[in-house]
Backbone bond lengths (Angstrom), bond angles and torsions (degrees), N, CA, C in turn:
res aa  C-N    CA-C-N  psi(-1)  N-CA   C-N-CA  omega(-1)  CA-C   N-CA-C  phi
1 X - - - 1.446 - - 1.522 111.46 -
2 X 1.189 118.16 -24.92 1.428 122.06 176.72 1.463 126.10 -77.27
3 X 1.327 109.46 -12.78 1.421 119.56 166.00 1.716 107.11 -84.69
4 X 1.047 116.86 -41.19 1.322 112.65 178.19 1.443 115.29 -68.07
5 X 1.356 127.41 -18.25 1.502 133.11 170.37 1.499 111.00 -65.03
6 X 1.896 97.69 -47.64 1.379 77.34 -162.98 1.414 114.64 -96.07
7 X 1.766 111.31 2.78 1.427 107.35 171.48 1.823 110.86 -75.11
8 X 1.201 115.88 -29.74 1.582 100.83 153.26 0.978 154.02 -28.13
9 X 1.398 110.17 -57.89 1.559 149.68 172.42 1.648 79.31 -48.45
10 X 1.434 107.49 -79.94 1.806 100.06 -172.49 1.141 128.91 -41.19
11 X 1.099 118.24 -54.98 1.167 115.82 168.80 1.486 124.33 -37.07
12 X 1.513 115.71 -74.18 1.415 122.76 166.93 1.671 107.79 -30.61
13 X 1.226 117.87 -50.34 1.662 109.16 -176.62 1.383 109.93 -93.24
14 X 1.107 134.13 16.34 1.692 130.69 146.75 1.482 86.11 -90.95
15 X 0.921 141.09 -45.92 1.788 115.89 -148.82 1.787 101.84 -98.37
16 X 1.586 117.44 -0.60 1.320 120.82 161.32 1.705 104.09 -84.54
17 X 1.758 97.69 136.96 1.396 103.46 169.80 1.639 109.77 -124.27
18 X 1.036 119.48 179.45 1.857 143.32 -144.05 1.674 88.53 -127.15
19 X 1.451 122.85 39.72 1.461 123.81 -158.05 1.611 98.85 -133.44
20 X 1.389 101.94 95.44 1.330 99.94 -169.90 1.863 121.80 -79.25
21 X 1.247 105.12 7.22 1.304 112.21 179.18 1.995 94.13 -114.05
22 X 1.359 119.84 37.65 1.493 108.51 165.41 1.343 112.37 -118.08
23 X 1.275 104.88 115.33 1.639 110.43 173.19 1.848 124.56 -20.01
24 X 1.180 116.45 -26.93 1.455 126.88 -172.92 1.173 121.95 -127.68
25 X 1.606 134.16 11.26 1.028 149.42 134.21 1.224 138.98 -137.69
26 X 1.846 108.02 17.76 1.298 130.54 -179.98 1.582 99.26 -112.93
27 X 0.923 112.09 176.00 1.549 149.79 150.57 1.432 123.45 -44.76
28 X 1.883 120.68 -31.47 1.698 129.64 -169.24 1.495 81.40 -78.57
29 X 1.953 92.75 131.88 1.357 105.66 157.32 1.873 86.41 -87.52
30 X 1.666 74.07 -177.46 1.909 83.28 -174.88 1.744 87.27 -138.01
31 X 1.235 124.37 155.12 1.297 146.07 -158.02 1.576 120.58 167.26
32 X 1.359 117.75 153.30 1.335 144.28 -147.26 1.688 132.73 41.54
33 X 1.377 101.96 -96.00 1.729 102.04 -174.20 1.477 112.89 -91.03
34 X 1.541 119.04 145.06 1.333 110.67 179.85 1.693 97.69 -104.64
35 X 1.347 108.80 173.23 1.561 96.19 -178.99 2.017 87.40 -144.74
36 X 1.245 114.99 170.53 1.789 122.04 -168.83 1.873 85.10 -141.50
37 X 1.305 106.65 121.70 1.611 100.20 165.47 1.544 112.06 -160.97
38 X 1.357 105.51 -168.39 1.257 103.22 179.12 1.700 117.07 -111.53
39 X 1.204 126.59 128.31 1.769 129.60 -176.84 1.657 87.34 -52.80
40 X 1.752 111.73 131.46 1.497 107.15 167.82 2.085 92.87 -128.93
41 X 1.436 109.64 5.97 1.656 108.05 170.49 1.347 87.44 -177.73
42 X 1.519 95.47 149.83 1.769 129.69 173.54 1.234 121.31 -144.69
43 X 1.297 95.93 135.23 1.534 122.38 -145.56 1.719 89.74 -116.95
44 X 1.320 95.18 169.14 2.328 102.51 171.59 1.928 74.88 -85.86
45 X 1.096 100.29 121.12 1.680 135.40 160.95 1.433 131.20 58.12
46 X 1.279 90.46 21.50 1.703 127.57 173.73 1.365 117.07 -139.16
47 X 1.681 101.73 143.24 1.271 92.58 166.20 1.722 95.37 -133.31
48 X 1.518 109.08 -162.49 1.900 105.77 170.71 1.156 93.71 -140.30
49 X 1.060 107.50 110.92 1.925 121.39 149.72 1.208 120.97 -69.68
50 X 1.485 109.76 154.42 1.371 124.63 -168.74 1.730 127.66 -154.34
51 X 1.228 114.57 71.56 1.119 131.33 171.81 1.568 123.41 -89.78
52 X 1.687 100.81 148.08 1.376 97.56 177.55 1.379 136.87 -103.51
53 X 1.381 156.89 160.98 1.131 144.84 -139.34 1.755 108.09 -165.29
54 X 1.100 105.98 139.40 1.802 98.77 169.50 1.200 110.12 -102.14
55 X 1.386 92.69 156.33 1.733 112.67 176.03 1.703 126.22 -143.87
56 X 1.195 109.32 -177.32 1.743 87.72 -148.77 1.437 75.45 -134.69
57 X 1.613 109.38 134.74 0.915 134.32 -153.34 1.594 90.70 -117.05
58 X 1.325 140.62 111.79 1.064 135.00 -159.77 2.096 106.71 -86.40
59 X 1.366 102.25 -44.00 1.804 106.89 -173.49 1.498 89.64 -51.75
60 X 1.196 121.57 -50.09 1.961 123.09 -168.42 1.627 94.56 -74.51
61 X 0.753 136.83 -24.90 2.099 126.27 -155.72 1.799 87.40 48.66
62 X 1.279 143.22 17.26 1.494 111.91 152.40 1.834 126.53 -107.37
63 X 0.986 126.57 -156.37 1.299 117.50 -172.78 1.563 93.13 -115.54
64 X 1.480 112.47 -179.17 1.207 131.18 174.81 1.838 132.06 -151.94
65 X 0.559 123.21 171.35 1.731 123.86 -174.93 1.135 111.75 -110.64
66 X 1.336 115.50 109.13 1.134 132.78 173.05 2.006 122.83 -115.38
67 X 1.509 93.56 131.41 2.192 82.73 -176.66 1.633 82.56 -114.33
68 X 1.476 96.28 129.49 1.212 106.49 150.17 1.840 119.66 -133.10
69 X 1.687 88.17 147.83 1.274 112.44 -178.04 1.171 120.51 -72.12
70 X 1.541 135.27 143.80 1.160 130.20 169.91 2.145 104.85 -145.18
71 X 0.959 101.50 151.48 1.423 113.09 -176.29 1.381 113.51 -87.65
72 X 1.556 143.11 147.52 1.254 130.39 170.86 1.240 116.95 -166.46
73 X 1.672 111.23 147.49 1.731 100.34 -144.34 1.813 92.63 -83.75
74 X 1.048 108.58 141.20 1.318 131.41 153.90 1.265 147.81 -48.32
75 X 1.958 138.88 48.10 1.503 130.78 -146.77 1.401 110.59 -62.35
76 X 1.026 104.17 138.42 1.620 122.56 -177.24 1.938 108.52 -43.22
77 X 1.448 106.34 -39.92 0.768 119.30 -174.13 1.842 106.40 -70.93
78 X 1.134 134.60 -7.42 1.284 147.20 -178.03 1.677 115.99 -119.06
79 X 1.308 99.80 -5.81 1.708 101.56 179.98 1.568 116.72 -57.24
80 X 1.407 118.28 -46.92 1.327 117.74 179.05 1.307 108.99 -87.57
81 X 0.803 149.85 33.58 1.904 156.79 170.54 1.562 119.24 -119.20
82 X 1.741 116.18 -21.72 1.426 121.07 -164.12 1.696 85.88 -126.41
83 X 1.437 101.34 134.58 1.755 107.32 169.60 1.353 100.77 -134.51
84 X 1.453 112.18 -164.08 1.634 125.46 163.40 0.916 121.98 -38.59
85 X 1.431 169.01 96.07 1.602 150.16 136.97 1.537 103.58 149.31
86 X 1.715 129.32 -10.24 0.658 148.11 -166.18 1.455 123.69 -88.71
87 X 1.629 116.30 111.25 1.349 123.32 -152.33 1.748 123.86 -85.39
88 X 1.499 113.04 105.57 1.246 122.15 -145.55 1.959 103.15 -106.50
89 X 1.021 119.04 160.36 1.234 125.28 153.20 1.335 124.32 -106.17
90 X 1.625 130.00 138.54 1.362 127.82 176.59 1.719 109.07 -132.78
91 X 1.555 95.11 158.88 1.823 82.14 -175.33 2.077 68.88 -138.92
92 X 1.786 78.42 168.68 1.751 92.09 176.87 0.820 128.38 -79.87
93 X 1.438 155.23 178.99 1.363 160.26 168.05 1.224 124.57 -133.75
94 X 1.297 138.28 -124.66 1.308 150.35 173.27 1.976 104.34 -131.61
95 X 1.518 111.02 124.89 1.266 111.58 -174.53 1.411 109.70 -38.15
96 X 1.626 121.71 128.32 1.295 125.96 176.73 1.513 112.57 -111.60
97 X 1.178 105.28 -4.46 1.580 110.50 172.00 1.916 106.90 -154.01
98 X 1.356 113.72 -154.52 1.361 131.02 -173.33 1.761 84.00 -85.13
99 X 1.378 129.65 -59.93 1.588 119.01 -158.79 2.065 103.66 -116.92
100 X 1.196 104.53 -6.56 1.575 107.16 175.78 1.888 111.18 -93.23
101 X 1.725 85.70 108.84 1.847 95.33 163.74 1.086 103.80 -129.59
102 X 1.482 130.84 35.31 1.357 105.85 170.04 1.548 95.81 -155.62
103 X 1.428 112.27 159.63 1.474 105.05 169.05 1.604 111.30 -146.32
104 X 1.802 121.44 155.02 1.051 122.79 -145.59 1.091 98.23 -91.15
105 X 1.704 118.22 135.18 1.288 120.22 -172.86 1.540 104.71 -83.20
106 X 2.216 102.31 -51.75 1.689 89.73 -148.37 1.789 84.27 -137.30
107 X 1.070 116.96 -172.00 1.077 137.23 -161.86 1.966 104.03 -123.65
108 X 1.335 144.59 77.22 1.052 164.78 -125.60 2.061 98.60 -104.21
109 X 0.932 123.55 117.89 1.436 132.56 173.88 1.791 98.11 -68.40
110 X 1.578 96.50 144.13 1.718 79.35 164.83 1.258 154.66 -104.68
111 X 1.598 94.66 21.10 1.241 130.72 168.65 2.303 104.72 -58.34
112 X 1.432 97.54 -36.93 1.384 106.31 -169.52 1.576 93.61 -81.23
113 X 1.524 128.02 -4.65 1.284 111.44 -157.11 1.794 91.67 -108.14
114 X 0.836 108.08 17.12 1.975 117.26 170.07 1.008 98.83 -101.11
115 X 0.951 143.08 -65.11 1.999 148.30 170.80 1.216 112.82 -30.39
């Protein structure tokens, strides 16, 4: 049982980061809209999501399909877990740059990405 304690402990302190802009071991509160998308580029501590959305096209009275992109900072502690194509959740924060308001909380199965 004592090996399993202390391989925990490790764990927990590899997957804690020194990243003061990460929701779960930083300082960023997190607040308002959450968003579900897919990574379409990754950046060192950003990535850009890209989900799609309808919208209502008023001259037609019908809707339409729209993907929009959004940018979101990246915790260090999540860099090796999130890649290309890979379906993420983000909620907002407080502007952390010129185009970053949001940052990625979790890492989304894609079973959740049909829902």
């Amino acid at each position: 049982m004592k090996n399993k304690k202390t391989e925990n402990k490790k764990v927990k302190e590899e997957t804690s980061c020194k990243d003061r802009d990460c929701p779960f071991h930083g300082n960023l509160k997190l607040r308002g809209k959450t968003f579900k998308g897919t990574v379409v580029s990754k950046h060192p501590k950003r990535v850009a999501i890209e989900f799609e959305r309808m919208v209502y096209v008023r001259k037609y009275e019908r809707y339409a399909k729209t993907k929009t992109k959004i940018h979101a900072r990246l915790p260090t502690c999540m860099e090796r877990d999130v890649e290309i194509g890979d379906f993420v959740k983000i909620r907002e924060c407080r502007p952390l740059s010129k185009i970053i308001h949001f940052v990625v909380v979790e890492k989304l199965n894609n079973k959740e990405k049909k829902e």
